[in-house]
GUTI-391593 format. One line per field, with one value per residue: residue in three letters; x, y, z of N, C-alpha, C, O, CB in turn. Coordinates in pm, 1 decimal, padded with zeros to 6 digits. Each point is the difference from the previous one (the first is absolute). Glycine has a CB too. Layout:
BEGIN
type = (ALA:...)
n.c1 = (X:...)
n.c2 = (Y:...)
n.c3 = (Z:...)
ca.c1 = (X:...)
ca.c2 = (Y:...)
ca.c3 = (Z:...)
c.c1 = (X:...)
c.c2 = (Y:...)
c.c3 = (Z:...)
o.c1 = (X:...)
o.c2 = (Y:...)
o.c3 = (Z:...)
cb.c1 = (X:...)
cb.c2 = (Y:...)
cb.c3 = (Z:...)
***
This chain:
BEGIN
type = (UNK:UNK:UNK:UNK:UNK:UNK:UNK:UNK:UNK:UNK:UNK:UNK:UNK:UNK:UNK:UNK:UNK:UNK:UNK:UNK:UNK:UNK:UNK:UNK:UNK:UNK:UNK:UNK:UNK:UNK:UNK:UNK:UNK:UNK:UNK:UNK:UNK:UNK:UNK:UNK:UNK:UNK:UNK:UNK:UNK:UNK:UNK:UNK:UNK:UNK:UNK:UNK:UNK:UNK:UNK:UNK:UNK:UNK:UNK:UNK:UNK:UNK:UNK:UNK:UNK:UNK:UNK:UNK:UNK:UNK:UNK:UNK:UNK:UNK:UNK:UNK:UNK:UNK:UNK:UNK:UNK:UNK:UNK:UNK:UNK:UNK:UNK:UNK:UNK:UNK:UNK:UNK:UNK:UNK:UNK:UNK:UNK:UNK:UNK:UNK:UNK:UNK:UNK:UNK:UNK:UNK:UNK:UNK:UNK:UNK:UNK:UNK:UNK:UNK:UNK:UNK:UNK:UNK:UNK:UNK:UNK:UNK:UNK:UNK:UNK:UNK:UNK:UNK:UNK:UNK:UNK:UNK:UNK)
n.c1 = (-01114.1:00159.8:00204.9:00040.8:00300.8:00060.8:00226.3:00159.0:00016.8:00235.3:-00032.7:-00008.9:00176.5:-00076.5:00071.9:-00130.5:-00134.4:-00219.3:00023.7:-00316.0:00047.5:-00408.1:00051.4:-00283.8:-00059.7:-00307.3:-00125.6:-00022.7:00288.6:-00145.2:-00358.6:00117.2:00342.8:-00100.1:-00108.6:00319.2:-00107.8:00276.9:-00273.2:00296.7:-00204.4:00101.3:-00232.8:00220.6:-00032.1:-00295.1:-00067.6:-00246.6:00120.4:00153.8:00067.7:00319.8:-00044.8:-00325.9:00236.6:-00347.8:00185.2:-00087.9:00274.8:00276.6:-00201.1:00154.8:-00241.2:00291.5:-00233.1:00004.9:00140.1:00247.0:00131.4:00313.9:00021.0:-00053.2:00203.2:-00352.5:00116.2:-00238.7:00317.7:-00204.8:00209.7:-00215.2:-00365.6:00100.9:-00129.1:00266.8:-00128.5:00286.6:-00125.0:00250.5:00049.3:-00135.6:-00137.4:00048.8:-00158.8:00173.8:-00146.1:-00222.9:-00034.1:00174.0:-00355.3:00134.3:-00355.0:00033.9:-00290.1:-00073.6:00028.4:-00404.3:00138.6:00223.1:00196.7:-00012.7:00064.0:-00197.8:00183.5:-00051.7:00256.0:-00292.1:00046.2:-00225.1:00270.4:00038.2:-00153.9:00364.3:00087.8:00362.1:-00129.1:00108.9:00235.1:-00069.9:00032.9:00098.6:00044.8:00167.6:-00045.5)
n.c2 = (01014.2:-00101.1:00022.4:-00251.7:00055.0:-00279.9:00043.3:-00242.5:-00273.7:-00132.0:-00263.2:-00017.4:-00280.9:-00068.6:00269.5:00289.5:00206.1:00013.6:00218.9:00063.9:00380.9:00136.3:00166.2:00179.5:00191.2:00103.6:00318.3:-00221.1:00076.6:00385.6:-00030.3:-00136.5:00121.7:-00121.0:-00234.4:-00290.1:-00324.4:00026.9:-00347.7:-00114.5:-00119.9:-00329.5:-00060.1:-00246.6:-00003.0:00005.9:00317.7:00171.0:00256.1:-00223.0:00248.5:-00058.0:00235.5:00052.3:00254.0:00251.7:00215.2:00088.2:-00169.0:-00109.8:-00230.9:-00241.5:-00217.8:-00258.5:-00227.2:-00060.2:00052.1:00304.5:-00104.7:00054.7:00209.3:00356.1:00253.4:00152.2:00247.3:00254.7:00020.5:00222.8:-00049.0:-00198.6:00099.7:-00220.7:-00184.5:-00133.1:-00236.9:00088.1:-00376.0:-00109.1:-00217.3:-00043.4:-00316.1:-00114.1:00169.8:00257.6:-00110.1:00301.4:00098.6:00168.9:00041.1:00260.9:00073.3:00359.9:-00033.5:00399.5:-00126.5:-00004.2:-00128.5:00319.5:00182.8:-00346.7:-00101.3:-00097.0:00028.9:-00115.5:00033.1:00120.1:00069.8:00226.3:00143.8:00097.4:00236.9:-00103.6:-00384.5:00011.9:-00064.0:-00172.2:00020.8:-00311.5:00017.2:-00202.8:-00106.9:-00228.7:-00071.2)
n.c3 = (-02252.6:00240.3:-00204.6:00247.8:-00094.9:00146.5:-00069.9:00096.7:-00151.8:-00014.4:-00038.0:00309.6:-00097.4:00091.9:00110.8:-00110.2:00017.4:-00213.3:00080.9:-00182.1:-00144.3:00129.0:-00167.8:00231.1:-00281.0:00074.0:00004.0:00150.3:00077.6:00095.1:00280.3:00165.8:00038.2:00255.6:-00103.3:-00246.1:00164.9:-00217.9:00012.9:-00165.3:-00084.1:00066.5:-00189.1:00002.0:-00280.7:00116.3:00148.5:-00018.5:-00071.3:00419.8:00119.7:-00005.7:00240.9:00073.2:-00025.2:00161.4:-00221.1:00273.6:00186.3:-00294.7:00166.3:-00135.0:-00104.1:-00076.0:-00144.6:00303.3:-00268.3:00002.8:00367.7:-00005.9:-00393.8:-00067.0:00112.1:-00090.9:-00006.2:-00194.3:-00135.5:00154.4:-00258.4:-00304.9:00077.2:00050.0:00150.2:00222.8:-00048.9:00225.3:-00118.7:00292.8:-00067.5:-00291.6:00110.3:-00294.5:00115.1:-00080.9:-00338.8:-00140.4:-00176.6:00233.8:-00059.3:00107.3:00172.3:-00077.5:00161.3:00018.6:00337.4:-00125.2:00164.8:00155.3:-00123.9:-00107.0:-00261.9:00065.1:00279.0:-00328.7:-00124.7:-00044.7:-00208.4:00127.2:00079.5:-00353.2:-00237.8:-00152.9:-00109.8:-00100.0:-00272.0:00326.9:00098.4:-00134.8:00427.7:-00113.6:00327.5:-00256.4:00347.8)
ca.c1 = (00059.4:00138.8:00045.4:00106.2:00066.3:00128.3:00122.2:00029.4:-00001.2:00136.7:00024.6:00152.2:-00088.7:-00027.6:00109.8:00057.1:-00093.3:-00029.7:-00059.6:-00072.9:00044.4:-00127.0:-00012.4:-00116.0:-00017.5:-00121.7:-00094.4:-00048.4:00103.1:00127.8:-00128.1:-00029.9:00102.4:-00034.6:-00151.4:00021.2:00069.3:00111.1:00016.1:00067.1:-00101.2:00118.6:-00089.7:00036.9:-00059.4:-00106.0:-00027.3:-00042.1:00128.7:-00032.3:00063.1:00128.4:00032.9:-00080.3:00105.6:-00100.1:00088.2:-00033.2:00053.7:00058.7:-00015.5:00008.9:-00053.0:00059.7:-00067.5:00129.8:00080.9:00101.4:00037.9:00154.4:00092.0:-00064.7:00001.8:00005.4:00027.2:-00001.4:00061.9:-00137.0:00101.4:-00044.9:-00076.5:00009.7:-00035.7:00116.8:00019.1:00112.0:-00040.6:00097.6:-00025.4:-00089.4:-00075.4:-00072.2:-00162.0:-00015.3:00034.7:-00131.7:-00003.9:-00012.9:-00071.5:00007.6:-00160.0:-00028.9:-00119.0:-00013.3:-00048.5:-00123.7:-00034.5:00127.8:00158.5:00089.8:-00104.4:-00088.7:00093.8:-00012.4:00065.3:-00052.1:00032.7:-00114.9:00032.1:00061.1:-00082.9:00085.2:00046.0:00150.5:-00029.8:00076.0:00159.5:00019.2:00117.5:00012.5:00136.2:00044.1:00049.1)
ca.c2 = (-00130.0:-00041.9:-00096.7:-00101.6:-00056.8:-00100.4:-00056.9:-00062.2:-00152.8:-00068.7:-00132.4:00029.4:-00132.8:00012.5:00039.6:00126.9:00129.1:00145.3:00068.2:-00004.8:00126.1:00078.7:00123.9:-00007.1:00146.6:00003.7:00095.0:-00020.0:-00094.7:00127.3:00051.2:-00083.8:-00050.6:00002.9:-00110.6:-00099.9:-00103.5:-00050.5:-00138.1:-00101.6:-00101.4:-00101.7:-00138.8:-00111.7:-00097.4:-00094.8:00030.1:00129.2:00113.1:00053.4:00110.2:-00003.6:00130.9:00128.0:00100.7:00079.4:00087.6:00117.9:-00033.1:-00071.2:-00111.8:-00085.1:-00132.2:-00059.3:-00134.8:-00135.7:-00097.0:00140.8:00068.5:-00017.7:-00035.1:00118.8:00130.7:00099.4:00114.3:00127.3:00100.3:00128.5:00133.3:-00079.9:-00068.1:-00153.0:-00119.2:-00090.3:-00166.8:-00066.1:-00100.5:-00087.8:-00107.8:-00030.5:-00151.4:-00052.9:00045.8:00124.9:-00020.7:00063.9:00150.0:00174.2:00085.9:00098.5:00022.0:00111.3:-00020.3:00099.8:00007.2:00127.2:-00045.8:-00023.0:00029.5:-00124.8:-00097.7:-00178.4:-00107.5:-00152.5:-00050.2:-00037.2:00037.3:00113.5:00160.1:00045.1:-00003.0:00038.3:-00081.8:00004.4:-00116.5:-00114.2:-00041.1:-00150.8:-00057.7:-00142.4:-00038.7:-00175.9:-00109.8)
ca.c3 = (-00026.1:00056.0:-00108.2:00075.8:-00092.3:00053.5:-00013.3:00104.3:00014.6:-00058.0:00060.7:00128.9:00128.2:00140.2:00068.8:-00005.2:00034.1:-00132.0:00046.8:-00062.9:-00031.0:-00035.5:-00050.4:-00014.3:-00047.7:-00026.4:00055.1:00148.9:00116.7:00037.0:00085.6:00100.6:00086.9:00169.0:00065.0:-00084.7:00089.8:-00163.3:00063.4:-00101.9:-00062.4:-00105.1:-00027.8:-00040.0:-00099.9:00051.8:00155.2:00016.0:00004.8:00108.7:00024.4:00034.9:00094.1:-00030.0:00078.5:-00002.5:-00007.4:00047.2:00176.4:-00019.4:00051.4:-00037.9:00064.3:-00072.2:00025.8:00073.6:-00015.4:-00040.4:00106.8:00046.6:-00113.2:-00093.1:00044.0:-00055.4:00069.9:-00130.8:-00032.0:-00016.1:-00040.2:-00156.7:-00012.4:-00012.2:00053.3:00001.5:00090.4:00001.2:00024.2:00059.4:00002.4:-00094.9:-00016.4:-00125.0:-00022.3:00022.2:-00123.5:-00037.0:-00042.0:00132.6:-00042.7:00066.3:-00008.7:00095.2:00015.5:00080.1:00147.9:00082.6:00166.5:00123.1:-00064.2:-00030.8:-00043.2:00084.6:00047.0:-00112.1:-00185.1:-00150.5:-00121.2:00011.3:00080.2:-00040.4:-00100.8:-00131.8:-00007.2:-00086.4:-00118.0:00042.8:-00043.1:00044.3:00061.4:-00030.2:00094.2:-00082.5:00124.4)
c.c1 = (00134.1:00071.2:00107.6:00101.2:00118.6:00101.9:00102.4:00024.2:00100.5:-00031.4:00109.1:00010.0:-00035.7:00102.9:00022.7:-00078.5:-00017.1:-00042.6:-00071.0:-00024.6:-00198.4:-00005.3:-00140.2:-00038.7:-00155.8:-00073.5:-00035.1:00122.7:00049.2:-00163.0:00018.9:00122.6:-00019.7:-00101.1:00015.8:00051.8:00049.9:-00028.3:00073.6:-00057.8:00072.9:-00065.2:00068.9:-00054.7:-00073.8:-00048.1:-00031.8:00082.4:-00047.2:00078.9:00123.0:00031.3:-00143.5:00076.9:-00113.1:00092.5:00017.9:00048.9:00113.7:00004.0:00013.7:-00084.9:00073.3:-00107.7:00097.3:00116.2:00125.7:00047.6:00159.8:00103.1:-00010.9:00009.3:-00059.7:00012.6:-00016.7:00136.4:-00101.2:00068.3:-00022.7:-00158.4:-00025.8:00017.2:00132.5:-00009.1:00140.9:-00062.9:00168.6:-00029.7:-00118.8:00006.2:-00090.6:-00107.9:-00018.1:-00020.5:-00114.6:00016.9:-00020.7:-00063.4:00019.8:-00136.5:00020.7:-00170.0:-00011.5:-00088.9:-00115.7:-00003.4:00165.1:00088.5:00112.2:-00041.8:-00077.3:00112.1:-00000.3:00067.5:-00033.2:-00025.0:-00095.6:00035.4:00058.4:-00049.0:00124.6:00127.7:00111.9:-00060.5:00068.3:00108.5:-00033.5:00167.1:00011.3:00098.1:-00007.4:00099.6:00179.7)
c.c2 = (-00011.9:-00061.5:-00059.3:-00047.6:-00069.9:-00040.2:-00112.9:-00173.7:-00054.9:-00112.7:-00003.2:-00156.7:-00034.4:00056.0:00158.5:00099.9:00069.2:00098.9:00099.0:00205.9:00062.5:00090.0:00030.1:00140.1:00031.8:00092.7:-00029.6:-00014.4:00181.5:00099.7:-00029.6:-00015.9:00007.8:-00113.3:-00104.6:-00163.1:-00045.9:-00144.1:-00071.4:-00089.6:-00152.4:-00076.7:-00061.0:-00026.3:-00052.6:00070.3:00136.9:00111.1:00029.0:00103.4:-00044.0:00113.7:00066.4:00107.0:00136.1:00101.0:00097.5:-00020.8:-00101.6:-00146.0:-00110.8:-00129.9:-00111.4:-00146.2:-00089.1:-00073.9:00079.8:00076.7:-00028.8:-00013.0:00138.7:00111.5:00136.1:00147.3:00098.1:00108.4:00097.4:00068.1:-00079.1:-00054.8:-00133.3:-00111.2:-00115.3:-00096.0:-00067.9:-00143.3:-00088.2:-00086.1:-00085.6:-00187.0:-00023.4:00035.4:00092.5:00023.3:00020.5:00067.2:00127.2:00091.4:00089.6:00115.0:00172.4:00035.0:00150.0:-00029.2:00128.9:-00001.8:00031.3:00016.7:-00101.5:-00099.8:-00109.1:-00099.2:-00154.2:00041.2:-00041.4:00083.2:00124.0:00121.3:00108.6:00052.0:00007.8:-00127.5:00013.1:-00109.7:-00124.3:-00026.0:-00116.6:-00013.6:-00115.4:-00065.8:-00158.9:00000.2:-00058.1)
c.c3 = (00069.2:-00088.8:00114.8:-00063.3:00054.7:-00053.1:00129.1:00006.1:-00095.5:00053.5:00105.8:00029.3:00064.5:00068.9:-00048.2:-00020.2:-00124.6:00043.3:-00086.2:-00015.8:-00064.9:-00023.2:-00015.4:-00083.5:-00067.9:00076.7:00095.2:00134.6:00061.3:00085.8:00115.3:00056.1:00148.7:00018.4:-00142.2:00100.0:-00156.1:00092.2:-00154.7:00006.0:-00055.4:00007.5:-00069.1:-00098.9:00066.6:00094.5:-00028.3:00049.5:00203.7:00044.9:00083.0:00122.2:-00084.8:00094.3:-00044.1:00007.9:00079.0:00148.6:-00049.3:00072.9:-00090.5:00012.8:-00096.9:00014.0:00101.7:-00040.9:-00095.3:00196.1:00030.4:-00199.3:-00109.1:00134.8:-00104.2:00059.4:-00158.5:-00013.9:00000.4:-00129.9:-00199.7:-00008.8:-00039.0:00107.0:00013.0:00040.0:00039.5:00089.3:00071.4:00002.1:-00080.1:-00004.7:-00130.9:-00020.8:00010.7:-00167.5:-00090.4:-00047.8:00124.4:-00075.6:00114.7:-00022.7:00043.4:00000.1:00113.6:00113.8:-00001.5:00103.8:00035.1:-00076.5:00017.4:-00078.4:00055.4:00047.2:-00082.0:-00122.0:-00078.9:-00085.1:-00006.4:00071.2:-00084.4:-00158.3:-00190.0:-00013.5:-00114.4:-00077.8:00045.1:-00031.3:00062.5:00150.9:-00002.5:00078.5:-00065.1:00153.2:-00041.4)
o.c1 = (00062.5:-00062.6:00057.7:-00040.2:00104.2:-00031.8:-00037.4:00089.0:00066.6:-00099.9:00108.2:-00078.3:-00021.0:00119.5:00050.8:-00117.9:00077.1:-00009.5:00068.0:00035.8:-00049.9:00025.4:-00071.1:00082.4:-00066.4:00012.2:00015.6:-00000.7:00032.2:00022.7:00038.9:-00009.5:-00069.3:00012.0:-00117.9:00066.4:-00047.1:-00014.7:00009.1:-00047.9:00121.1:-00052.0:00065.5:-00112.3:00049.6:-00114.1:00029.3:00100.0:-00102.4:00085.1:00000.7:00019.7:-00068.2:00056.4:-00054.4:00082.5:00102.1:-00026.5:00099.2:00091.2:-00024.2:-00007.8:00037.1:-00080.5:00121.0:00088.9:00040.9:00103.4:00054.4:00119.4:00108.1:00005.4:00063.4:-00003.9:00021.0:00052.7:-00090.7:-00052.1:-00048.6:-00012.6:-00088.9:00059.9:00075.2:00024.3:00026.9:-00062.0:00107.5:-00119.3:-00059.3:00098.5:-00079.7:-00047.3:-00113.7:-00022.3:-00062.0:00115.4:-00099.9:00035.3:00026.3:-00028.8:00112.7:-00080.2:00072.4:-00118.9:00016.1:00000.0:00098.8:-00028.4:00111.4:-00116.9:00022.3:00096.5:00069.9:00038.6:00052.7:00003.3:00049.8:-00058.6:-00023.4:-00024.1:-00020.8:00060.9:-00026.9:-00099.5:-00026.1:00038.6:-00069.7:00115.5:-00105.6:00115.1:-00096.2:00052.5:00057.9)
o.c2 = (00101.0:-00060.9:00058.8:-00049.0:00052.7:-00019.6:-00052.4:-00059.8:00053.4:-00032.3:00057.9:-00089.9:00102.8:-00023.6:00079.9:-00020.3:00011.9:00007.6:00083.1:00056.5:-00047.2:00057.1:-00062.4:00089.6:-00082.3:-00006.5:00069.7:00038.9:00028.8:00079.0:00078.4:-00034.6:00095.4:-00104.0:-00015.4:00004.1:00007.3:-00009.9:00046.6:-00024.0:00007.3:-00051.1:00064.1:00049.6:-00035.0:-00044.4:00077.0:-00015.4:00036.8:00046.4:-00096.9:-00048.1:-00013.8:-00020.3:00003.3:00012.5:00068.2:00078.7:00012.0:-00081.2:00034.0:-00037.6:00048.9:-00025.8:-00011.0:-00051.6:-00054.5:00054.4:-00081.1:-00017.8:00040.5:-00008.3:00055.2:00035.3:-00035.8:00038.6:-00047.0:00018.3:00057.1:-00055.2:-00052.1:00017.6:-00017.4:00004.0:-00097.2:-00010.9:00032.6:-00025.8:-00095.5:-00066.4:00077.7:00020.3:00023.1:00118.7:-00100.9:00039.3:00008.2:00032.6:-00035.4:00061.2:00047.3:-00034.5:00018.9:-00027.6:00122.0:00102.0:-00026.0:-00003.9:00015.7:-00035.9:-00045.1:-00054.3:-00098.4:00115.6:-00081.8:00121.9:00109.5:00107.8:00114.8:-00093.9:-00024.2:-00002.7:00067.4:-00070.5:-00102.5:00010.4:-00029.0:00041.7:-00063.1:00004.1:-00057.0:00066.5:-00079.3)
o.c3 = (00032.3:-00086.8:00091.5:-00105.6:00039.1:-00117.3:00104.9:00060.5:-00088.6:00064.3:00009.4:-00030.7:00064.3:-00017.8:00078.6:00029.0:-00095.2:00122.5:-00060.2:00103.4:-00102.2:00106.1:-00078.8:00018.3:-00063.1:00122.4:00100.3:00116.8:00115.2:00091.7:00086.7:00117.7:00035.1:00064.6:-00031.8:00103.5:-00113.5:00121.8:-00113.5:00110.9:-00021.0:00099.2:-00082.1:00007.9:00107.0:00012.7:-00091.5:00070.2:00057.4:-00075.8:00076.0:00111.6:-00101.5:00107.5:-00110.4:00090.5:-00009.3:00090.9:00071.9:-00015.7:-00115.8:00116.9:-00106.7:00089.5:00020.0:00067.7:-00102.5:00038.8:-00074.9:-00024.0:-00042.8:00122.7:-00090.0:00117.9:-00115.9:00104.3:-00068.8:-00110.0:-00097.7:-00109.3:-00067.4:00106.1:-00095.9:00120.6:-00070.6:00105.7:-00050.4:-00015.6:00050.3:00032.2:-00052.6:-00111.8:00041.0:-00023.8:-00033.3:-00017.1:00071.4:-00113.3:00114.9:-00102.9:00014.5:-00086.7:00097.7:-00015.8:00003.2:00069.0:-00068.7:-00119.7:00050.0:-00013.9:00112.4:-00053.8:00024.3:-00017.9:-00075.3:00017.3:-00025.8:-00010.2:00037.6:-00075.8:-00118.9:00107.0:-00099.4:00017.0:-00063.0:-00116.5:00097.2:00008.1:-00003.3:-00043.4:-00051.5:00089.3:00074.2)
cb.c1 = (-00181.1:-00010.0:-00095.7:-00114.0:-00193.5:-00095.8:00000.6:-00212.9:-00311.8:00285.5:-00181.7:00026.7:00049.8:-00253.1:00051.3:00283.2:00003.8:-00054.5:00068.7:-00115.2:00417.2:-00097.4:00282.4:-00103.7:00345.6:00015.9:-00077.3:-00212.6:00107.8:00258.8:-00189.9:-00178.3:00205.5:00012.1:-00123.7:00004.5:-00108.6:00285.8:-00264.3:00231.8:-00268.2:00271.1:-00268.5:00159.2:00098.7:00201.5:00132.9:-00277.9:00114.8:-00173.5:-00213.9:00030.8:00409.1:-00309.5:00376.9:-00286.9:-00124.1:-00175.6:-00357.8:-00017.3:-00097.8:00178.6:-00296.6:00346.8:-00242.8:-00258.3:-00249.6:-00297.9:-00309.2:-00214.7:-00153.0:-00210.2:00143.9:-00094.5:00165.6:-00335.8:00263.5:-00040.2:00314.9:00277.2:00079.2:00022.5:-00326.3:00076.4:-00230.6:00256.0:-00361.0:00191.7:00176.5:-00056.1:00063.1:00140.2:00034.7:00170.1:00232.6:-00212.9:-00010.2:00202.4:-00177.2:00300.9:-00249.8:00345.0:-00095.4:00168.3:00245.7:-00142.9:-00333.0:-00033.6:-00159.2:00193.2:00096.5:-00319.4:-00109.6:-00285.0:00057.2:-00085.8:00030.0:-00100.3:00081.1:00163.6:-00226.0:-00108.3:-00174.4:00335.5:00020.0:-00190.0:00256.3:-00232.9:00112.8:-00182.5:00083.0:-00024.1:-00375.4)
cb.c2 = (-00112.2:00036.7:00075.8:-00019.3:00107.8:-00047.1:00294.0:00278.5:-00063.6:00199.1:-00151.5:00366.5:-00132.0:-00150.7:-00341.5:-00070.7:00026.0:-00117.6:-00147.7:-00378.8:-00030.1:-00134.9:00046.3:-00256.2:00080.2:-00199.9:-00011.2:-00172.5:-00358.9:-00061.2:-00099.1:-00070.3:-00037.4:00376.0:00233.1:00228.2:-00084.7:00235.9:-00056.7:00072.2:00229.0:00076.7:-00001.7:-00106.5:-00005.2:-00161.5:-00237.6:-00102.1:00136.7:-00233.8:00240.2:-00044.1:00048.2:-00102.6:-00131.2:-00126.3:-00127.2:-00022.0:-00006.6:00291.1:00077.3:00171.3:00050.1:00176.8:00017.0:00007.7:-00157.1:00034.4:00071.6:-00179.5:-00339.8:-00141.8:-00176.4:-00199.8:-00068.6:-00029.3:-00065.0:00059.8:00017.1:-00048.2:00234.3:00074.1:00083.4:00119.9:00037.1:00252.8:00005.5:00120.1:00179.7:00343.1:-00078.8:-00174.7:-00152.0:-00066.0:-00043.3:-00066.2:-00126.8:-00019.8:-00096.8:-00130.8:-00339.9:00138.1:-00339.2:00162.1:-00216.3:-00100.3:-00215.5:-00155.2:00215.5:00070.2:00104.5:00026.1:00230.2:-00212.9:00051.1:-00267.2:-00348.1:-00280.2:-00234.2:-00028.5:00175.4:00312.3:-00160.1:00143.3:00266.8:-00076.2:00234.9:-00132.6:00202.3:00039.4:00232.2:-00079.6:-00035.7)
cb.c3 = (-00251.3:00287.8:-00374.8:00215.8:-00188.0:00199.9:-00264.8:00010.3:00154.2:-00077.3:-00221.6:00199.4:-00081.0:00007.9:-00061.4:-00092.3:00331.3:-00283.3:00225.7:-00026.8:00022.8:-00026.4:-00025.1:00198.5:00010.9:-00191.6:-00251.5:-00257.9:-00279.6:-00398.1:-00232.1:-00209.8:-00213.6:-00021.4:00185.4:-00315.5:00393.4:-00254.8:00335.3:-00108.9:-00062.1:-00078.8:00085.2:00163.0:-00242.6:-00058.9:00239.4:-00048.1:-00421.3:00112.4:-00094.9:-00365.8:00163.5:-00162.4:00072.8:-00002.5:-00157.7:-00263.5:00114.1:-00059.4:00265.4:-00109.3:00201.5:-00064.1:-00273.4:00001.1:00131.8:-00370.1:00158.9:00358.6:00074.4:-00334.8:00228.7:-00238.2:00373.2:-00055.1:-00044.3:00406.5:00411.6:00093.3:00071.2:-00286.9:-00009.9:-00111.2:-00068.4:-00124.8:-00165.4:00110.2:00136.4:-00177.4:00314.8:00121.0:00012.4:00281.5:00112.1:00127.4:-00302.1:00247.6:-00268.6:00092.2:00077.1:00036.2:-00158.6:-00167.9:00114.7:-00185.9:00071.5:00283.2:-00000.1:00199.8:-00244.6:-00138.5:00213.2:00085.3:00117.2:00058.9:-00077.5:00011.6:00172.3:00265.4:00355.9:-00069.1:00214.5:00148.6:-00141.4:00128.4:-00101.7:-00360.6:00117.2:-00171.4:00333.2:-00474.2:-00038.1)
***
């Protein structure tokens, strides 16, 4: 099993920054460390949970959605096992629940270059972010 555990969320405003905090642990995760892909997730009231970063522990490559790119940043601590979204320049519609996924790599040594929900099998309970204008 993996256990995921987020922190981190809050209220900001437009404009300003957080930064979302994952704590991973677990028999499997500490097996598999290297070949795990860590990703961030965030679903709206009413909307579907979509993908935000994905980061592959075992090279640290990176993939981002279009609509986070130039603004989010993820990245791992190994040494803590943990997970990091530094968010910038944040926008009203950035304004959700963050989930924090992992999912053990069989295929090749990176993650998918996509951001869905089926890739990832261990899942955080969620931090609220809330940007106001």
């Amino acid at each position: 099993q993996v256990q995921l555990v987020e922190s981190g969320g809050g209220s900001v405003q437009a404009g300003g920054s957080l930064r979302l905090s994952c704590a991973a642990s677990g028999y499997t995760y500490d097996r598999y460390y290297g070949r795990v892909c860590m990703g961030w997730f965030r679903q709206a009231p009413g909307k579907e949970r979509e993908g935000v970063a994905n980061i592959y522990t075992g090279g640290g490559t990176t993939y981002y959605a279009d609509s986070v790119k130039g603004r989010f940043t993820i990245s791992q601590d190994n040494a803590k096992n943990t997970l990091y979204l530094q968010m910038d320049s944040l926008k009203l519609e950035d304004s959700a629940t963050y989930y924090c996924a992992a999912g053990v790599v069989v295929v090749g040594s990176a993650c998918p270059a996509r951001l869905i929900t089926t890739d990832y099998s261990y899942w955080g309970q969620g931090t609220q972010v809330t940007v106001s204008s």
